[in-house]
N, C-alpha and C positions, 0 to 999 in steps of 0.2 A: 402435422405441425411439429417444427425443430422443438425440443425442452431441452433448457441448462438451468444449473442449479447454480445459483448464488449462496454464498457463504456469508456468516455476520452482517446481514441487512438493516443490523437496527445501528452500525455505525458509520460515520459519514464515508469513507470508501465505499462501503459495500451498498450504500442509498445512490452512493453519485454514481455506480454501475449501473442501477436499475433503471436510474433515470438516462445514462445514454442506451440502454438496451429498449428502452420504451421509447424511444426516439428514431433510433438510426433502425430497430430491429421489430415490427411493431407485431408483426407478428407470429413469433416466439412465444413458446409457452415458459415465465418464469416459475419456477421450485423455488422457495427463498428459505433458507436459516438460520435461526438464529437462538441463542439461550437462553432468548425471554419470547414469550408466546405472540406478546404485541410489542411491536415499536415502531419505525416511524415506515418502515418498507414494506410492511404489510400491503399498504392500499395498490403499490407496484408489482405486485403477485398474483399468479395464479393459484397457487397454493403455500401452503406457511406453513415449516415445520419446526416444533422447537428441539434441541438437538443439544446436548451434554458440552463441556466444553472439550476444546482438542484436543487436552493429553487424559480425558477419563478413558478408561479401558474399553467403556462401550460406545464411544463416540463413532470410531470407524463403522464397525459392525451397523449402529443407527445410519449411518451417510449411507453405505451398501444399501440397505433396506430401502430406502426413501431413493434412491436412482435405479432398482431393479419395478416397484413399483409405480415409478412416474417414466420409462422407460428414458432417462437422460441422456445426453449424448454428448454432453462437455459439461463441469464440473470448473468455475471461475473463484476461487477462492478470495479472501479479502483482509484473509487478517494473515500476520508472519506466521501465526504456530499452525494456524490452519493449512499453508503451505508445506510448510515442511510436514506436518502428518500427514496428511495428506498422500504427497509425492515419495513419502516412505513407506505406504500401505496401498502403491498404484496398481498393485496384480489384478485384483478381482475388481475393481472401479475403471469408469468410461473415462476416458483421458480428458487430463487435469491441465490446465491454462498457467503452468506456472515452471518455474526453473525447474532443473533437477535437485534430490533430495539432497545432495551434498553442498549443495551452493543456497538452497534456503536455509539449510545449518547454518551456512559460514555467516551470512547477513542476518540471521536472527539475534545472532550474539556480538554485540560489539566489540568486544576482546577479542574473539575467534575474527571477526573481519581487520580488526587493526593489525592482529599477529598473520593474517595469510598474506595480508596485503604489502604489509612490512618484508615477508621474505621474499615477496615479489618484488620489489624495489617501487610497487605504490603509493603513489602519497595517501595519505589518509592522516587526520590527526593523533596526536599520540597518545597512547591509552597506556594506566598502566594499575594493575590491579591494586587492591590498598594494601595488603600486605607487603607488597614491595615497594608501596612509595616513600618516597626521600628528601621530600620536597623539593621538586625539582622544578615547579610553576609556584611562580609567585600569584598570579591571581589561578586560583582555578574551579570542574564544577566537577561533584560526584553526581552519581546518576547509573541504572541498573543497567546491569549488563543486555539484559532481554525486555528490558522497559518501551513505553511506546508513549504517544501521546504527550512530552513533555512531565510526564509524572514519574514524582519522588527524585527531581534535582533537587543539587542543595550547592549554592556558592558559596565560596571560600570557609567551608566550616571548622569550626576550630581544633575538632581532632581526627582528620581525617582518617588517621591509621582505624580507629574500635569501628569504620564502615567493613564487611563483610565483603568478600572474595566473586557476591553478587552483583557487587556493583563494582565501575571503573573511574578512574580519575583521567580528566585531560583539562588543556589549558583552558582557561576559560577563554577565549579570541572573541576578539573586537572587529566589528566591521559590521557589514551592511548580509542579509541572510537572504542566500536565494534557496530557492528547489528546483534541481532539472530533473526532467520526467524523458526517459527515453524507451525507442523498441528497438528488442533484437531480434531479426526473424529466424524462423528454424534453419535457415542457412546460415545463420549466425552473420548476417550483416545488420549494420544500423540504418533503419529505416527513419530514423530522425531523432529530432530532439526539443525540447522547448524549454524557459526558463523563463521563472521567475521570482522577482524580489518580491517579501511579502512580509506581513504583518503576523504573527500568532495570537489567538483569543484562547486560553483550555487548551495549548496543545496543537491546535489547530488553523489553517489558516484563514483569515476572515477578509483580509484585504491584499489585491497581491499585482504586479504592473508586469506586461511584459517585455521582457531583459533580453536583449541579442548580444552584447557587449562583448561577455564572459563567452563564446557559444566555441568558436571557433578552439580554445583553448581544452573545454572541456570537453567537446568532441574527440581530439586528440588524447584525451586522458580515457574517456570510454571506449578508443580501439584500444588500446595499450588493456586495458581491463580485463574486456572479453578476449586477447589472446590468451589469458591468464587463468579464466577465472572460466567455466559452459553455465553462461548465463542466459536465458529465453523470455520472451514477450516484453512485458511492460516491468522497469524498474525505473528509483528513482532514487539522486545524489541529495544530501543537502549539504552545502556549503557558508563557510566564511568568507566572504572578500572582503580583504583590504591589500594594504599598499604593498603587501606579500605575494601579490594574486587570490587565487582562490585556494581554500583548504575545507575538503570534504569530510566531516566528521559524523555522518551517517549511509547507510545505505538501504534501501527500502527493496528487497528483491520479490516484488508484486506491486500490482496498480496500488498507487498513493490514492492520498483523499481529494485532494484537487482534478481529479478525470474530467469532474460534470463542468468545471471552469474551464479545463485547457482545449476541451472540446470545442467551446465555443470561440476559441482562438488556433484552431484549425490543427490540434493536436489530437486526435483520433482515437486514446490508447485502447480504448475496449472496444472499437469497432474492428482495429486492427486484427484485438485478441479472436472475436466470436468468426471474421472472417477469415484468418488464416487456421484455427484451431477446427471449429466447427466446418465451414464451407470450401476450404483450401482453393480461395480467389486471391488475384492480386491484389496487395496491398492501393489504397490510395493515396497520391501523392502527399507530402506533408507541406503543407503550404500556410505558414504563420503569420497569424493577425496579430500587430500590435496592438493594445488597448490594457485597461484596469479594469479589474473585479469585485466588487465587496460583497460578501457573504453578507445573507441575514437569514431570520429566524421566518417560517411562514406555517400555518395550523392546518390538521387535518381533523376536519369536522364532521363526525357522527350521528346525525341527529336521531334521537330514542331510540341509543342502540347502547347498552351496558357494558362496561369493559371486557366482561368476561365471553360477549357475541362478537369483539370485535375480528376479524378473519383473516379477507383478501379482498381483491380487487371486482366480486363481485357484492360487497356490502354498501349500502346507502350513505355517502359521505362525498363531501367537496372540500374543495382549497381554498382556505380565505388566505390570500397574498398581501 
């Protein structure tokens, strides 16, 4: 039996892998980890490790451990810092699902992607650290350089300069927000793309329609990119459109949290991942379902089992939907 290890399972990326890995992949032995013992991906596991966070000292060393004893054979990361350490400690670890370690650098940090991308002549929105800002947007948002989730923005605040060197300023832009999710295969072509306009709840998306519109343009923006940039498997744009076009003011260089929706709209990304990484098969074609999505909330139920028994996917529990 194939075993890959999942990264950060108790947050929504790393849950909507399991759930296409339990789908497309059914049977694969999943490794799942994460920095709390129980959360929601447990019950999608074969085994659950809880595992330090990425920049502790002994974080690698634990992953080593936990894939020499579960004999792993592909390592799918979920979260941005878990990529990049990851892919900068890939010597003695079974190969990793994710860009190389200089290019998860670049997208981890939004300054470092604005400044590569800018000497590239790519567009991207304009960032500009708070020590040197000058007011140069009339409306605009602060927000952490290596932040994630929509947490710790702040609009238009009143003294923007006493924000710290950790976070960046750009303009606040107006318009309608999409997320395109694309793959680039180890030959470095693109094997597709999908988009979508979407609503955020926390960060996150909850409701979201699919968008062709924009596709053709941005296409063209993601080869101009990867001539630029040795970017690999699943990444993802977030954008502004409006009457400007579109303007990309994020870059996600790993599977986003929307996988388990784009899937169902005939975007594939972590089937792509486990089959060209893990089984080195052709790709399957990309063939896009228009429709809408809304997230919700659904319970995983334990019955007379205490928190501290709760495990993996062989413990006594169902799904009320």
């Amino acid at each position: 039996m194939d075993k890959i290890l999942i990264t950060g399972i108790g947050g929504n990326v790393g849950y909507g892998i399991l759930r296409n890995c339990r789908t497309y992949f059914p049977n694969i032995k999943i490794i799942g980890t994460n920095t709390k013992r129980i959360s929601a991906g447990n019950h999608l596991c074969n085994e659950v490790y809880e595992v330090p966070f990425s920049l502790d000292p002994d974080y690698i060393q634990t992953i080593k451990k936990i894939c020499d004893i579960n004999n792993i054979s592909l390592i799918i990361p979920s979260t941005d810092y878990e990529s990049w350490i990851l892919t900068s400690n890939s010597q003695n670890l079974p190969p990793i699902a994710a860009s190389p370690a200089n290019t998860c650098k670049i997208f981890l940090d939004k300054y470092l992607t604005y400044s590569t991308l800018n000497e590239h002549g790519i567009l991207f929105a304009e960032s500009i650290l708070p020590s040197n800002y000058k007011n140069e947007f009339q409306q605009f948002i602060v927000k952490p350089r290596e932040g994630r989730g929509s947490r710790g923005l702040y609009i238009n605040p009143q003294f923007p300069k006493q924000f710290s060197d950790e976070n960046i300023i750009q303009p606040l832009l107006s318009g309608k927000e999409i997320t395109t999710a694309f793959y680039i295969t180890k030959n470095n072509n693109i094997h597709g793309l999908i988009t979508l306009e979407r609503q955020l709840a926390d960060g996150a998306t909850n409701i979201c329609e699919v968008v062709t519109t924009y596709d053709e343009k941005i296409f063209e923006y993601i080869s101009f990119l990867i001539q630029k940039i040795n970017i690999k498997g699943s990444c993802n744009i977030q954008s502004i459109v409006n009457e400007k076009g579109f303007i990309p003011f994020e870059i996600n260089c790993r599977i986003s949290g929307t996988n388990s929706i784009r899937s169902q709209f005939g975007f594939k990304d972590v089937a792509y991942t486990i089959n060209e990484y893990l089984y080195n098969m052709p790709l399957e074609e990309v063939k896009i379902l228009k429709g809408t999505a809304i997230r919700i909330l659904h319970d995983i139920i334990y019955p007379n089992i205490t928190m501290d028994k709760v495990n993996n996917n062989l413990d006594n529990f169902y799904i009320y939907e």
